[in-house]
C-alpha positions in Angstrom: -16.3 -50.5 52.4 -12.7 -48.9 52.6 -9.6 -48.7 50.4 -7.4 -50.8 49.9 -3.6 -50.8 49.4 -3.3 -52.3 45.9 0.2 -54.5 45.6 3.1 -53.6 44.1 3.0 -55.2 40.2 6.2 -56.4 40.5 8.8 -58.0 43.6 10.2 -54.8 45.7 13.6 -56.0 44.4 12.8 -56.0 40.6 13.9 -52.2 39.9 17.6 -52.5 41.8 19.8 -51.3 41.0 18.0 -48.4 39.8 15.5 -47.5 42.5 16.0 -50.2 45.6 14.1 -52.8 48.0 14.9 -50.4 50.7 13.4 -47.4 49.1 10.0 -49.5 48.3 9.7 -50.2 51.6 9.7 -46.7 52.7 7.7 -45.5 49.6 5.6 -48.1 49.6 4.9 -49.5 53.0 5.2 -46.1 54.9 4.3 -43.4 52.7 1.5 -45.0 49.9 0.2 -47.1 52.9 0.3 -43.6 55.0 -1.8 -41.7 52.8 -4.7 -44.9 52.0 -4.8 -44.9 56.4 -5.4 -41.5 56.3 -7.9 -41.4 53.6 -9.8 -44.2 55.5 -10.4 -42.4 58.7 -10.8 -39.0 56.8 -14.0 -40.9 55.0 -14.9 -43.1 57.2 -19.1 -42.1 58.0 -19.4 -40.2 54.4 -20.6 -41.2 51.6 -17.4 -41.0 49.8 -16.2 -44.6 51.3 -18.6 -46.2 48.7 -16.8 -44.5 46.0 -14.4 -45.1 43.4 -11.3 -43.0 44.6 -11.2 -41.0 41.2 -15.0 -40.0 41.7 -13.6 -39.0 44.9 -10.8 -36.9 43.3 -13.2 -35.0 41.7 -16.1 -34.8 43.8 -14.0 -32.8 46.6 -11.0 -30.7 43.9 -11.5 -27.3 44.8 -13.3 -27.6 47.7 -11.3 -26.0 50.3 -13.1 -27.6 53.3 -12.5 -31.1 51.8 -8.7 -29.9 51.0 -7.3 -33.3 53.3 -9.4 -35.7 51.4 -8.4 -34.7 48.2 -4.8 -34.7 49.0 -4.9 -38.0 50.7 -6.9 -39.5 48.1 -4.8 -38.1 45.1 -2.0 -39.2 46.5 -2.9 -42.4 46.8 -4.0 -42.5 43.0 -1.0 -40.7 41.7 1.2 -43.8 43.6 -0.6 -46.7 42.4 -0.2 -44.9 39.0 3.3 -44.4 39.7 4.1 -48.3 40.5 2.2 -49.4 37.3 4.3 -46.6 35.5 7.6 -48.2 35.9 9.3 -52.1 35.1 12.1 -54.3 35.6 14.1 -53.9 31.9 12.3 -50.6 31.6 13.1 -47.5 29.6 14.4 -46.4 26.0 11.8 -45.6 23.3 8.3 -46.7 22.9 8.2 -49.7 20.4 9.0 -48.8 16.7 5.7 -48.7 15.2 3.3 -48.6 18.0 0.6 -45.9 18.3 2.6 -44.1 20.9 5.8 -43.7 19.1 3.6 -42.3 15.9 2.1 -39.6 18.8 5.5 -38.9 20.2 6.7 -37.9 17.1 3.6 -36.1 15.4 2.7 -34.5 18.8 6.0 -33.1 20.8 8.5 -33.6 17.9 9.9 -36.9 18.3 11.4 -39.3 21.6 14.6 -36.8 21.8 12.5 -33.9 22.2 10.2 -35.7 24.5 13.0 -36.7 26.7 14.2 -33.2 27.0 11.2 -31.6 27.8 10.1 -34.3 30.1 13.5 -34.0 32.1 13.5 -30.5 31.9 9.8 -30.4 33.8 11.2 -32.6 36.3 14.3 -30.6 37.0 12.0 -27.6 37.2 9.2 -28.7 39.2 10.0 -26.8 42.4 9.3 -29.0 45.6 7.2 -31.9 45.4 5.1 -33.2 42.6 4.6 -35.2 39.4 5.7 -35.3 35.6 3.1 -36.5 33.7 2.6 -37.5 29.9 -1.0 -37.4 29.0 -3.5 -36.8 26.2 -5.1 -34.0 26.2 -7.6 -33.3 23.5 -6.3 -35.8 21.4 -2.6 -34.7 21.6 0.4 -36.1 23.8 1.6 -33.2 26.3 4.0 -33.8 29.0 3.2 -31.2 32.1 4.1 -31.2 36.0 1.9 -31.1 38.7 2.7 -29.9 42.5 2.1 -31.8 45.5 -0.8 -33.9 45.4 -2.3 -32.2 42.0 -2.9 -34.6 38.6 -4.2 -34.5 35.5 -7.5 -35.9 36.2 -8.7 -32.6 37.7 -7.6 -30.6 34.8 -9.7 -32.4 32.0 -6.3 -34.7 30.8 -6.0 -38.2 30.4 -2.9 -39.6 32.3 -0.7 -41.7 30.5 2.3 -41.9 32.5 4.0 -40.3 35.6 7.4 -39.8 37.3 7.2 -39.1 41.5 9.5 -36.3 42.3 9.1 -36.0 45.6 12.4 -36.4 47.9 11.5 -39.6 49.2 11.1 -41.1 45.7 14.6 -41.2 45.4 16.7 -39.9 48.0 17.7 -43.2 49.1 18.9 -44.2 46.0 20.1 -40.7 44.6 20.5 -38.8 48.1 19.4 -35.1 46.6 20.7 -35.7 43.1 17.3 -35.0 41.3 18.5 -35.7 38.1 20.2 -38.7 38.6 16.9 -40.2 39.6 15.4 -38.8 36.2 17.4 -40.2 33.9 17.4 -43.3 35.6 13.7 -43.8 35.4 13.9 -42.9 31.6 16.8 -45.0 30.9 15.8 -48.0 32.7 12.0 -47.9 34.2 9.7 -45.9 32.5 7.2 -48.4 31.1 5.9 -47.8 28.0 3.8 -50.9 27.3 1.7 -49.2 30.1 1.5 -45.9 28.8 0.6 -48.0 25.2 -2.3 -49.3 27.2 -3.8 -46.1 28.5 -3.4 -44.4 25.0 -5.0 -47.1 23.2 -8.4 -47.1 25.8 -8.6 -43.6 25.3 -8.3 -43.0 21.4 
């Protein structure tokens, strides 16, 4: 048994204008693809290959000779993630009365606050990395992660994330960071998703 490359939930074309066909072919074909090949052969012979790749997450986090596996197979979590994340006529608030607009608002002060702050973490996330809105102990918190890093090895539950690393975007927004961030809230960030994940873990 080996991982597999899990398609994209929607066509390669359905986020244009806002992130392109051309850029999902690099993200997706070169770079997600990239890291599940290199995870394969990392495995290959262990025991890890029968696993579910967020057992593998955490069996090898912190263990520095296992330091390659973890980043491989994080980061080909965090992308799959990512995909499911984002949709065609994305963006805007959660849906007036659902569970996650009552969290937004009890927990980090309403959506205006949360789009600052969640901005704000991806402006300041130096390098590469994540922004992530997730539940942690019962409560909506949005944090960054670097590099490969996520929630899942720090006792959260991922609701959401934003990519911020430079090939997420620099296609579409060359090095304009925060372009691409308000962008993906604006017009991707998918919401019914994050519903989802908030719901099966409340």
């Amino acid at each position: 048994m080996s991982f597999t490359l899990p398609e994209l939930p929607y066509d390669k074309a359905a986020l244009e204008p806002y992130i392109s066909a051309k850029t999902l072919d690099f993200h997706y074909d070169k770079h997600h693809k990239g890291y599940l090949t290199k995870l394969n052969e990392l495995v290959e012979n262990t025991d890890y290959k029968n696993m579910e790749i967020d057992e593998v997450i955490t069996e090898v986090h912190g263990d520095s000779s296992k330091v390659p596996i973890f980043n491989n197979a994080a980061q080909v979590w965090n992308h799959t993630f990512y995909w499911n994340s984002m949709k065609k006529n994305g963006g805007g608030k959660p849906e007036e009365g659902s569970l996650l607009a009552k969290k937004v608002k009890d927990d980090i002060g309403g959506f205006d606050k949360f789009y600052e702050e969640f901005s704000n973490n991806g402006i300041g996330q130096f390098g590469s990395g994540w922004v992530w809105l997730v539940l942690e102990k019962g409560k909506l918190k949005i944090t960054k992660t670097p590099n490969a890093d996520l929630p899942l090895t720090h006792g959260q539950v991922p609701l959401l994330t934003m990519d911020v690393w430079e090939h997420a975007y620099y296609l579409d927004c060359q090095n304009r960071r925060v372009d691409y961030i308000k962008v993906f809230l604006d017009h991707l960030i998918n919401w019914d998703f994050a519903e989802e994940n908030l719901k099966n873990n409340t």
